[in-house]
N, C-alpha and C positions, 0 to 999 in steps of 0.2 A: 529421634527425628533430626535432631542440632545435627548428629555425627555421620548418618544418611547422607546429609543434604550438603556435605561438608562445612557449613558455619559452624563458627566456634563462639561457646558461650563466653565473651568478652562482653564488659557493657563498659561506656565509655563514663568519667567519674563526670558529680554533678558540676557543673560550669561554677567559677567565682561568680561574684556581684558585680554588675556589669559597670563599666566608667560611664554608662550612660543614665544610670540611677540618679545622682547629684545634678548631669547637666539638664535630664527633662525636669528636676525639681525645679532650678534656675531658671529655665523656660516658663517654667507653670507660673512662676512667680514676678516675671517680666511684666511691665505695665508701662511699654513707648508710648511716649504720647497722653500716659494715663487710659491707653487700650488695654485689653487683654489677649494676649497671644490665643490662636485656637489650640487646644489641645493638639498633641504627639499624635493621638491615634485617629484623628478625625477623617473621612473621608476625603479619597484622593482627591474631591470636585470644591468641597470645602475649603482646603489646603490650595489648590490651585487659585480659586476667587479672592482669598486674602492676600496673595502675595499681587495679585493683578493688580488691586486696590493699591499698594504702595507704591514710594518713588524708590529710584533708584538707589539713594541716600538712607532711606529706610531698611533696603531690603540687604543691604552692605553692612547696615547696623547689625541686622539680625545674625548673618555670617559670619562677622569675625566674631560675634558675643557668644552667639549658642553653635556653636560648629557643629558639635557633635548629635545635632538633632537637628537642622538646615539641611548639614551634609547625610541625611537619611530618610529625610521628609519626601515623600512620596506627592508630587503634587507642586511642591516646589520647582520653580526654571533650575531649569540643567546644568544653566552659566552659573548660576548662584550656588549649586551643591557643590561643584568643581570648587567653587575659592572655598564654599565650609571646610571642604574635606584634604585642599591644601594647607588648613590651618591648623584641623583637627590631626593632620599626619606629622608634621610639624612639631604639633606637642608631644604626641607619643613618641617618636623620634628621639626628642632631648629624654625623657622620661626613663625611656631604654636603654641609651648610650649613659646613663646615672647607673644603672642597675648594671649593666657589665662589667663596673669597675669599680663597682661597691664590694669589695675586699669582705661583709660581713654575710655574703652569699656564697653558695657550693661553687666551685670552678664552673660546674655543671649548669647553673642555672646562670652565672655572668656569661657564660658562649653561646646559651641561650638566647641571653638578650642582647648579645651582641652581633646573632642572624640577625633577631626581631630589629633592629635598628638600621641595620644595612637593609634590608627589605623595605623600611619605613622609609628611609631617604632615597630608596630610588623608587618608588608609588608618588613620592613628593614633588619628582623633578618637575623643570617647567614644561609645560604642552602636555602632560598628562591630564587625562581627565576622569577623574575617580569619580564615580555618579555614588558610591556608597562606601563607607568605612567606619568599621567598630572592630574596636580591639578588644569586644568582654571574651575572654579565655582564650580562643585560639587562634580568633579574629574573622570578619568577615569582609568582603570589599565587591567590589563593582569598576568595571573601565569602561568606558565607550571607545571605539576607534573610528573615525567620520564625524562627520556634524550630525547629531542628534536633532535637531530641531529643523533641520531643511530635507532629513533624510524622508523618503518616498517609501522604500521598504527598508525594515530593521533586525536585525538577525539576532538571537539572544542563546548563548550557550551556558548551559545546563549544566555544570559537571558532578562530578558522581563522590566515590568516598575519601576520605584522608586529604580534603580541602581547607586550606584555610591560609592565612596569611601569607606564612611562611612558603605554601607551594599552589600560592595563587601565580607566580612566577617561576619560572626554573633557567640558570644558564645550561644545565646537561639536560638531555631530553626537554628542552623547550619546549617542543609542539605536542607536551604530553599535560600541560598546566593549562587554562585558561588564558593567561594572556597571551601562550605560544598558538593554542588555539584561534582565538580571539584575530589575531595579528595575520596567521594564513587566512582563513576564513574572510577574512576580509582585503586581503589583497586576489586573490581568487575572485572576489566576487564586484570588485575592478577590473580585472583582466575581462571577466567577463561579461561586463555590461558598464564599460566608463562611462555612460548616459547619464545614468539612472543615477540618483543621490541613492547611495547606501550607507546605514551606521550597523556596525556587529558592538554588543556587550560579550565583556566575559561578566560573566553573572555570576557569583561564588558570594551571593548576600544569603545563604542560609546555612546554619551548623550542619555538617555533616558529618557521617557514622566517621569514626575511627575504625580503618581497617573492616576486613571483612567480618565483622566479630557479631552480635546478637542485634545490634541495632541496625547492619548494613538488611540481615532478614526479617526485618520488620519495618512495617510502612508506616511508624513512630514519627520519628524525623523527615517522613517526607510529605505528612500533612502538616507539618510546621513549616517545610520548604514552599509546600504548595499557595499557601496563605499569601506568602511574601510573593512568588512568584505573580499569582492571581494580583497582586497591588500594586506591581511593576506595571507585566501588560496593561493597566488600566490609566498607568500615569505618565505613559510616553506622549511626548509631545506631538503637537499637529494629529494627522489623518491616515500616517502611515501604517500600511498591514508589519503585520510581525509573523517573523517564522522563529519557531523554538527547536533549540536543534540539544539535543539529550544524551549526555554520556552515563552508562555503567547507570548507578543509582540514579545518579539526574533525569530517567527515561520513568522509575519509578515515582520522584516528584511530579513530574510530567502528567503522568498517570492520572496521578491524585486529582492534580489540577484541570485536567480538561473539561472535567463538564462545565468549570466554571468559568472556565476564561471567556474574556470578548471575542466578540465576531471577529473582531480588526486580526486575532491570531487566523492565519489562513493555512498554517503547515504545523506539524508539530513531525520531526525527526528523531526518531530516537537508534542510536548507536552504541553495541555491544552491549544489548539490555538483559537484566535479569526476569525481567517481567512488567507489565503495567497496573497490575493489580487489578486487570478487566480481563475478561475472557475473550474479548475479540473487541475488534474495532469498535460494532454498535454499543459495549459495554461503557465505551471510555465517554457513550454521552457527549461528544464535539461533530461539532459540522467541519471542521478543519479536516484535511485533507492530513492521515498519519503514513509515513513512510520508516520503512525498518530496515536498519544494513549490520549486518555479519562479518569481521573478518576469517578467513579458513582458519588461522589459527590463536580466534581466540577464547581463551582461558573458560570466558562466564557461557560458551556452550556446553560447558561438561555441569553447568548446574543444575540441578536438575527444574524446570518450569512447575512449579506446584505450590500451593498455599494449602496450609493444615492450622488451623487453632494462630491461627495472625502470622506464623512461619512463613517465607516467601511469598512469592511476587506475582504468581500464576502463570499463564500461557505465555509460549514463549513469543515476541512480536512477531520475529522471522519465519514462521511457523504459516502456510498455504494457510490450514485455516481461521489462523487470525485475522486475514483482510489485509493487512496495511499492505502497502508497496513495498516492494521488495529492489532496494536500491543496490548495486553494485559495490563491492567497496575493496578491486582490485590496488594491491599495492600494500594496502594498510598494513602491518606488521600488529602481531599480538594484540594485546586489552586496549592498546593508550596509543595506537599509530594513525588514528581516524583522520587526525586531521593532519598529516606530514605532508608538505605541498607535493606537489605528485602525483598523490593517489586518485584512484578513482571516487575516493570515498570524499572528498573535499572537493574536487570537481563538482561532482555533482550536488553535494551543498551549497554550492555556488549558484548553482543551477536555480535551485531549488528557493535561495535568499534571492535572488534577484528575480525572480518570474518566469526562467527560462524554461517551463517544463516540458517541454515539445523533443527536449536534447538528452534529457538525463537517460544515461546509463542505467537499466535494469538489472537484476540481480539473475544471471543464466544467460544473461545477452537478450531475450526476446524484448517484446513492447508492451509486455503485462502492466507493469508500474506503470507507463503515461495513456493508459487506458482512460476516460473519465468515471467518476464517481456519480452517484445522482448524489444532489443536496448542493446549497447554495454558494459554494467553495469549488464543483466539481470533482 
């Protein structure tokens, strides 16, 4: 089946203990005031009404003492995870820049940590705003671009395998990482509507497969992705709609997650997908409006669309009849060109993140895609 499908049996090795084990103990064990902090995992609405209740002095206390659990707390203001995860980035920073030129390490693992440190310090800079950051194993993070809190509509990108710290950023092929993503996507979606308050995440807060090996063909890790995703959507601030926009794997977390997301998600896009793990649109269980884009030459159409025994991902999106919209995505170059400013393929996620759906570019040229849907999203 593996050698069919072209996966290759690779499983990625189990993750260390994460640095966030000690600081939720430390949390748990906090008593301001002679309170008790609400647990790590507590719901996004619980989470949110604790911190409403403090001052500002409180809520400052709790940032710079527990960072690494502030800066990941679901529920928590947005201004306040920014400074945890300027603190929390901070630490790992010096921690790494130690480990580079500790002499009692492989060359191999000090150049290592001497990416991981360069990468730390500049997630660190000032005007960054890190909504998320854990460094257990390969790391995972979060940026917002816009103001999060005043934004109307909010764009959230998905991406897909070999994610994490280290190429949450890239200087070569930038617009092929999340924050190169993240960064067109949202200047696209100013050009296209300066009105409108808009915020884009890059989203890169869940472990992804390593390469295209056994874990990329199985929807393992993207019901682990999904979880996280589902407690995002639900912990954005204010009233503003979300569109989810899906790269490679990130279309299969997507997947997962749609029956459960909120209302407020009113698009979900998924771009160069292996599959959704649904047979078609009505499978995926959302009222959201789902759109699917192809570039001619990439890679994940020669895979083949099929799930057997938890193998692959099923129908292909871009496929008549799975239903979704079949978006344009002139320009794009290979697997990872989706979003290179330019294309027709980020254009129209523009389109798409801002409301503009009356413009978008179909896939063939007709007006199939801005057809409406029945259901409360259209």
């Amino acid at each position: 089946m593996l050698a069919t499908t072209g996966w290759t049996a690779v499983h990625r090795p189990d993750e260390e203990v994460s640095p966030r084990v000690p600081a939720l103990a430390a949390w748990a064990a906090d008593r301001p005031g002679g309170r008790a902090l609400p647990p790590a995992d507590s719901p996004v609405r619980t989470v949110a009404r604790f911190f409403a209740g403090l001052g500002e002095t409180e809520q400052a206390y709790l940032a710079d003492t527990h960072p690494l659990v502030v800066g990941n707390l679901d529920g928590a203001p947005a201004q306040l995870r920014y400074r945890a995860n300027r603190r929390a980035l901070a630490q790992a920073e010096r921690v790494a820049a130690l480990r580079s030129e500790d002499v009692r390490l492989a060359p191999a693992d000090r150049t290592e940590a001497g990416r991981l440190s360069h990468r730390l310090a500049s997630l660190a800079e000032p005007g960054r705003q890190i909504l998320a950051f854990d460094p257990t194993g390969n790391g995972r993070a979060a940026e917002v671009f816009g103001d999060l809190d005043r934004a109307q509509r909010v764009s959230v990108i998905v991406p897909g395998v070999d994610t994490d710290l280290l190429t949450f950023e890239r200087t070569q092929r930038h617009y092929s990482a999340p924050v190169g993503m993240a960064e067109s996507l949202y200047a696209a979606e100013r050009a296209q509507d300066p009105r409108t308050p808009t915020a884009v995440i890059a989203w890169a807060d869940y472990t992804t497969p390593a390469g295209v090996g056994m874990d990329a063909a199985t929807g393992r890790m993207a019901v682990d992705g999904s979880v996280r995703l589902e407690s995002l959507a639900a912990a954005l601030p204010g009233d503003a709609t979300v569109a989810l926009f899906c790269h490679s794997y990130g279309s299969v977390v997507c997947g997962v997650a749609a029956r459960r997301l909120p209302d407020r998600v009113t698009d979900i896009v998924v771009a160069g997908s292996p599959g959704m793990r649904a047979p078609n649109v009505t499978g995926l269980g959302t009222a959201a409006r789902v759109w699917a884009t192809r570039a001619e030459d990439d890679w994940i159409e020669d895979v083949p669309h099929l799930e057997v025994g938890g193998v692959g991902h099923g129908a292909d999106p871009v496929a008549q009849a799975f239903g979704a919209r079949r978006l344009s995505a002139a320009g794009a170059k290979n697997h990872t060109g989706y979003f290179e400013p330019g294309t027709q393929s980020v254009d129209n996620f523009a389109k798409i993140g801002t409301g503009s759906y009356g413009s978008v570019v179909c896939a063939g040229g007709d007006d199939a895609c801005r057809l409406p849907y029945d259901g409360p999203h259209g």
